[in-house]
N, C-alpha and C positions, 0 to 999 in steps of 0.2 A: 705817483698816483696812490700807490696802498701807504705810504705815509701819509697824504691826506687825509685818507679815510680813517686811517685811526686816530690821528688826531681830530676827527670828527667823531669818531664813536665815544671818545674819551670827552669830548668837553661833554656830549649827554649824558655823559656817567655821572661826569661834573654837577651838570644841572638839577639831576636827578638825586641827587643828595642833597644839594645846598635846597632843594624846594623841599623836599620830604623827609628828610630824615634829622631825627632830632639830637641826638650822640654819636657826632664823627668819632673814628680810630683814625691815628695820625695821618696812616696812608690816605684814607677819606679826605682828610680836609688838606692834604699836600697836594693829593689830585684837583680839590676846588679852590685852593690859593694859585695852584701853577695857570688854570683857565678864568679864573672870576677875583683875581687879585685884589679889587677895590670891597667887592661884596663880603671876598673872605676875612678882610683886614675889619670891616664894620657890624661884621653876624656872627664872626665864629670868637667865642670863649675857651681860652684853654684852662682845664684842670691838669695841673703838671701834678697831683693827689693818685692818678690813674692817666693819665696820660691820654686823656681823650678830648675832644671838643664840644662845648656846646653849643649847638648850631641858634641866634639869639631868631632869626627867621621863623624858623616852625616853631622852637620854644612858645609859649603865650601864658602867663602870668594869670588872662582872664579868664581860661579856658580851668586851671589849677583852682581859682575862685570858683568858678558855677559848683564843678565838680565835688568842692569840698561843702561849701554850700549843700548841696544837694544829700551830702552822706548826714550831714548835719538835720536834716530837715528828716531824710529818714524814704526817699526815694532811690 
């Protein structure tokens, strides 16, 4: 039963990275390949430069455009 539970508390950790956070550390994204296998194989980018991931889920491209955009404009 307390092995259940941790392997329940651990895929939330899982979850909760692979949805919000943008720069896994290995451990990060080992713990969301070992629960989310297919998502980790299709979201997560390694930098083997520094040894981290970048998560391509919360990453957005269009988000880096407004922002630049907007320093551009002068807001």
């Amino acid at each position: 039963m307390i092995y259940k539970t941790l392997k329940h508390i651990d895929f939330q950790a899982a979850q909760e990275l692979f949805y919000n956070k943008e720069v896994l550390t290995a451990e990060e994204a080992q713990l969301v390949k070992e629960f989310m296998p297919k998502a980790a194989k299709e979201y997560l980018f390694y930098h083997n430069w520094n040894d981290t991931y970048l998560n391509l889920n919360v990453y957005s491209e269009v988000e880096k455009e407004i922002y630049d955009l907007q320093k551009e404009i002068g807001f």
